[in-house]
N, C-alpha and C positions, 0 to 999 in steps of 0.2 A: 690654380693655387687657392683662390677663396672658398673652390670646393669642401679644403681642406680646415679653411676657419673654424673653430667653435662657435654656433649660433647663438647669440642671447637675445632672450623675449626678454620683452616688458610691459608687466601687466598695471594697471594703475584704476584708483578709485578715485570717484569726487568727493568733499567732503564742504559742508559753510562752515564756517567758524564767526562766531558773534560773542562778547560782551553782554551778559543781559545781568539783572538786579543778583542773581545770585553772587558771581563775582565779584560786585560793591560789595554785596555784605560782608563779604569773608578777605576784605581789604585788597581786592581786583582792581585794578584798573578801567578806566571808562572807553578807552581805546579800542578797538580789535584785535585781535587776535593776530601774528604776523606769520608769515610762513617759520619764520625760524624760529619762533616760539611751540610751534605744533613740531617741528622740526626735533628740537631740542625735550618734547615734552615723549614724543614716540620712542625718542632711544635710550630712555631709560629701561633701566635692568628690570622695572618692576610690569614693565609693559611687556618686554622682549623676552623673557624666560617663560612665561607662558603659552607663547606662541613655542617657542623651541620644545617646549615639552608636548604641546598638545600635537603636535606635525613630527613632533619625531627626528630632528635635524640634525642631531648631533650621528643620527644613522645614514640620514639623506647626504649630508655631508662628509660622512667618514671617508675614509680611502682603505685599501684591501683588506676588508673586513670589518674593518674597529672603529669604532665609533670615536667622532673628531670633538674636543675636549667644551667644556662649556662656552668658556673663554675664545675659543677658535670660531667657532659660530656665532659668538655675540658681534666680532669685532668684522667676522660676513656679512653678518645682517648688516651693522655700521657701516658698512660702505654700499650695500644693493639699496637698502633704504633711501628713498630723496623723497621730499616735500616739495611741490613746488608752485608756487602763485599763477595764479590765473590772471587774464585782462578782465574777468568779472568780480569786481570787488567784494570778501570775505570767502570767494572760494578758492582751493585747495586743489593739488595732487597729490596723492601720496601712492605710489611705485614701487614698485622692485624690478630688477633685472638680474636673470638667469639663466642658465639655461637650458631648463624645465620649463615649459610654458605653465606647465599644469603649477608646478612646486610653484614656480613667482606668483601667479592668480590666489595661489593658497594662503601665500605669506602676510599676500594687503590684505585678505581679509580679516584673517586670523589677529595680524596686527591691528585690525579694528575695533576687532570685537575686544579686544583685551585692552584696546584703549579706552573702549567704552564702560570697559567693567574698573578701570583704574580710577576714572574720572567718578564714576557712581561713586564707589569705595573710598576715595577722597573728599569728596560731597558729604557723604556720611560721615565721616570721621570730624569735615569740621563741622558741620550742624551739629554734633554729637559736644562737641567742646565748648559750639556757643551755648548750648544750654545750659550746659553744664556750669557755665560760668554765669549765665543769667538767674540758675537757681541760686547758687552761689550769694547773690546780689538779691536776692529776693527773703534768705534767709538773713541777710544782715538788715532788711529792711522790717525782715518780720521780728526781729530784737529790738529797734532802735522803736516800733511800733509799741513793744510789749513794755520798756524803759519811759518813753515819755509817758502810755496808760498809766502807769506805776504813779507816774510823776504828778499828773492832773487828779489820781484818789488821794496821795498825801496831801497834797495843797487843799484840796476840798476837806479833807478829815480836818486837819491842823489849823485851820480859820473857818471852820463851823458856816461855810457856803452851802448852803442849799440850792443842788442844781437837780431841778424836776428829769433834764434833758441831759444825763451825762455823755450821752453816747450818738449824740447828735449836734446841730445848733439852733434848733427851735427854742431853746432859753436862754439863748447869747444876748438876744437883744431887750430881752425882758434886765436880765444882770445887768446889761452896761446900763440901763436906765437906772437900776438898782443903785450903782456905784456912781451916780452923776447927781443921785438925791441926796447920797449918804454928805451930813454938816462939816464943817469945818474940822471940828475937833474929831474927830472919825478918817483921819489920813492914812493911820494906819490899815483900818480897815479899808479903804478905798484902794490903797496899792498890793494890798492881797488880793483881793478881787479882781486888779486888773493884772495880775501875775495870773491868776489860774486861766483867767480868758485867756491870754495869750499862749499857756499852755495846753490849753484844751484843743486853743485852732491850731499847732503845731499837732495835736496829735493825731485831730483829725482828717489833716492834710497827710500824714504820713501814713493813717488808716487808706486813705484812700487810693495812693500810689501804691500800697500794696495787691488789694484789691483787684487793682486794676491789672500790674503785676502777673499774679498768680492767677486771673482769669489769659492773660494772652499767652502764659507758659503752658497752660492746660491747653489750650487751642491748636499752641506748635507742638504739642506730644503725642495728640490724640493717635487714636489710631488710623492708620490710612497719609497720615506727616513725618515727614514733609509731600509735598510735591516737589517731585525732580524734573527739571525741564533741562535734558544738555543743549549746552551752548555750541558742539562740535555735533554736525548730524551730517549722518551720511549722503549723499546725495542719490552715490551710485556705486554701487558695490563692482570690484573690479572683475572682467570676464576673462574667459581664454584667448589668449592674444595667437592668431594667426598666422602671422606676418614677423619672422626677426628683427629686432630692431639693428642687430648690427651681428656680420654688416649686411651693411642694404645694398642685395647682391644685384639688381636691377641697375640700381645706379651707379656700385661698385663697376659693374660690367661696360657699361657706357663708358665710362673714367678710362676703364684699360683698352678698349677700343680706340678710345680719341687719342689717347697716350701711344697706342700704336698706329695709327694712321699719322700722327706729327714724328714720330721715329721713320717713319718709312719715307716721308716726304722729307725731311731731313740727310736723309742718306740718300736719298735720289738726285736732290742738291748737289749736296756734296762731290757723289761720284760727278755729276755734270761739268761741275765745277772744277776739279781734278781733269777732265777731260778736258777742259777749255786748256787749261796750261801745262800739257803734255809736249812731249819733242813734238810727235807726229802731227798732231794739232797745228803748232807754228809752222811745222813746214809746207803743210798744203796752204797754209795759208799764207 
């Protein structure tokens, strides 16, 4: 009878899965990685239709002719697909069972590589946003720069300060001396002076966080950035599986052996048994 089973292989890859700085950045968790998270992260549509289109499965899987519908294959894959944890910690299985040996070997890979190109693609998109929002911040910063500039030449124009050093503070501490000599009756003068100081070093505090700013934005744009380092690497791409996983005719066959050997000694009982409490039984004896 199990002659008659359909065989299914199961072909499967390793994979690690880690947590590293990229994932903080982009509000990850510090954890690892769980089987059901890679589980959960594999069966998405945007992992899975790539493999179906690149293999061809809505053909592999059709029936008398016609090709079996998108949705019909996605919901195949969702069940041949398992992830599944190892006793080595951060690594992974990830499997199909089939039964095509060749087709299931094709499927984890193909699933890999699409997962790897999902992961990149995603990587990029948010590096792509965190910039985006750090220029963002870079430009409000290069306003609020241009606004206080503005503010430290009116103040100097409009109380006739003479600063050698606008654009620095090599004459900061010459002025404050300046404003510690200025007499009694010179208050007003003295609190203008100490308004432009303190407008000057706001500005040139906020000259400097730009600066700084727009040189580490220029850094992560350059060409050749980011660096991508994935956090899911393969360990071991899956091979052609040999052996069916089910069923397992070897052990299946022992099972029905032993299952007929306790049948037969059962019935040998029995008739024995039968025979002890027969007429003819009692009468010889």
């Amino acid at each position: 009878m199990l002659y008659f089973v359909p065989r299914q292989y199961f072909a499967y890859a390793v994979i690690e899965a880690h947590r590293g700085p990229v994932a903080v950045m982009f509000g990850g968790r510090m954890a690892d990685y769980t089987a059901s998270e890679i589980d959960s992260q594999i069966h998405r549509p945007e992992v899975l239709l790539p493999v179906i289109q690149r293999l061809d499965l809505r053909t592999a899987y059709g029936w008398n002719h016609q090709q079996a519908s998108e949705a019909d294959v996605l919901r195949r894959l969702a069940k041949a697909l398992v992830v599944r944890a190892t006793e080595t910690p951060r690594r992974m299985e990830i499997g199909v069972r089939d039964r095509n040996p060749m087709l299931a070997r094709d499927i984890v890979n193909a699933t890999l590589t699409a997962y790897g190109e999902q992961r990149y693609a995603e990587f990029l998109a948010s590096y792509k946003k965190a910039m985006e929002q750090f220029a963002a911040e870079i430009e409000k910063q290069r306003l609020s720069t241009i606004q206080a500039s503005q503010k430290v030449a009116t103040l100097r124009s409009e109380s006739g300060i003479d600063d050698p050093n606008p654009e620095d503070a090599k004459s900061n501490v010459a002025l404050q001396k300046l404003g510690e000599g200025l007499a009694s009756d010179e208050a007003e003068a003295k609190q203008k002076l100490a308004e432009y100081l303190e407008a000057k070093n706001k500005y040139l505090t906020s000259r400097r966080i730009l600066e700084a700013a727009t040189m580490q934005l220029e850094t992560e744009t350059r060409p050749g950035a980011p660096i991508y380092d994935d956090e899911v690497k393969v360990l071991q791409f899956a091979d052609l599986p040999t052996r069916p996983a089910w069923p397992l005719m070897r052990a299946s066959m022992l099972l029905i052996a032993g299952i007929g050997i306790l049948g037969s000694l059962s019935t040998i009982l029995c008739l024995w048994y039968r025979g002890l409490k027969s007429p003819a039984s009692q009468i010889q004896n």
